[in-house]
C-alpha positions in Angstrom: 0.0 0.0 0.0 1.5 3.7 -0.5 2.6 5.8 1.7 0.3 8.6 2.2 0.8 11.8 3.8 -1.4 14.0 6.0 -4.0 16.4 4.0 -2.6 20.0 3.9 -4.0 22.2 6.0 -6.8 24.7 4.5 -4.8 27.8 5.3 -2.0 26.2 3.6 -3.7 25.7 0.4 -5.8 29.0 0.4 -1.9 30.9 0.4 -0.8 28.1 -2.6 -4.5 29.2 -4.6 -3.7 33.1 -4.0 0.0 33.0 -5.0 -1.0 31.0 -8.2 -4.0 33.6 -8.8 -1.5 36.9 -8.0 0.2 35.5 -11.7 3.1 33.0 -9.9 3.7 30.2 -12.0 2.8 26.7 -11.1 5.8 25.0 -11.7 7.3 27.8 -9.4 5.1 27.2 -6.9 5.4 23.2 -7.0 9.2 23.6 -6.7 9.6 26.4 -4.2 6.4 24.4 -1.7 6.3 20.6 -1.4 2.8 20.1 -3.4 3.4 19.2 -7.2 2.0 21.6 -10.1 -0.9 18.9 -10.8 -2.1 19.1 -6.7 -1.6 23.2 -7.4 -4.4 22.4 -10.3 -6.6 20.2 -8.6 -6.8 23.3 -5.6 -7.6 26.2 -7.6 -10.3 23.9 -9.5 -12.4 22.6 -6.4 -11.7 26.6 -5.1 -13.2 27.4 -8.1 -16.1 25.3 -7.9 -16.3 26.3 -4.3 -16.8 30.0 -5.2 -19.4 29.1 -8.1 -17.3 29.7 -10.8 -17.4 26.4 -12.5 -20.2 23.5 -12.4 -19.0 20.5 -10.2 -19.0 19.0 -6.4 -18.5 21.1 -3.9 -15.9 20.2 -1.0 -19.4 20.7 1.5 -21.0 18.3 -0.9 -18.2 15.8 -0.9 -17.7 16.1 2.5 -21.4 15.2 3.2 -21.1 12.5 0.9 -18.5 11.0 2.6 -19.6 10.9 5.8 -23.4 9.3 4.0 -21.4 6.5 2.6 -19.5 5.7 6.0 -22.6 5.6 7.8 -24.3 3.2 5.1 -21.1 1.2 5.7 -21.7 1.2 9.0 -25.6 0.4 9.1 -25.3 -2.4 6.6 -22.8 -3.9 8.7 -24.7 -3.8 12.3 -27.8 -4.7 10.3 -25.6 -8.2 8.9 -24.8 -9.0 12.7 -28.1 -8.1 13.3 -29.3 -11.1 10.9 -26.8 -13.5 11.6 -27.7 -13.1 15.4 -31.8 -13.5 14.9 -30.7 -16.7 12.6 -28.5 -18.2 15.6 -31.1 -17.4 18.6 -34.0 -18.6 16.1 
């Protein structure tokens, strides 16, 4: 499995969007901070469709939907217990 590192914090990539909006150049930006140009992308997009600019997901949304499908997870599994349980005590 990969090694995955811990999400950047907000603040962190709201300074990345702004220098990239003020004209700095992504590949600038990729080399001077740790996040490549592609991750740089990827932030100014979702901001984008954060602010309305552009049709898509929000990060609320996805969010949201997140947490909906952990908790389906979650109910599907207590409610497989559930029926194994009323099958052994039946």
């Amino acid at each position: 499995m990969p090694k995955t590192r811990p999400a950047y914090p907000p603040e962190y990539r709201d300074q990345i969007i702004a220098l990239a909006r003020s004209g700095r150049g992504l590949e600038d930006l990729a080399a001077e901070f740790e996040p490549s140009a592609q991750t740089i992308r990827t932030w100014i997009k979702q901001a984008k469709i954060d602010s309305g600019q552009i049709e898509g997901t929000t990060s609320d949304d996805k969010a949201e939907l997140a947490r909906l499908r952990r908790e389906n997870a979650q109910l599907r599994e207590e409610r497989e217990i559930l029926r194994k349980a009323t099958a052994f005590f039946a």
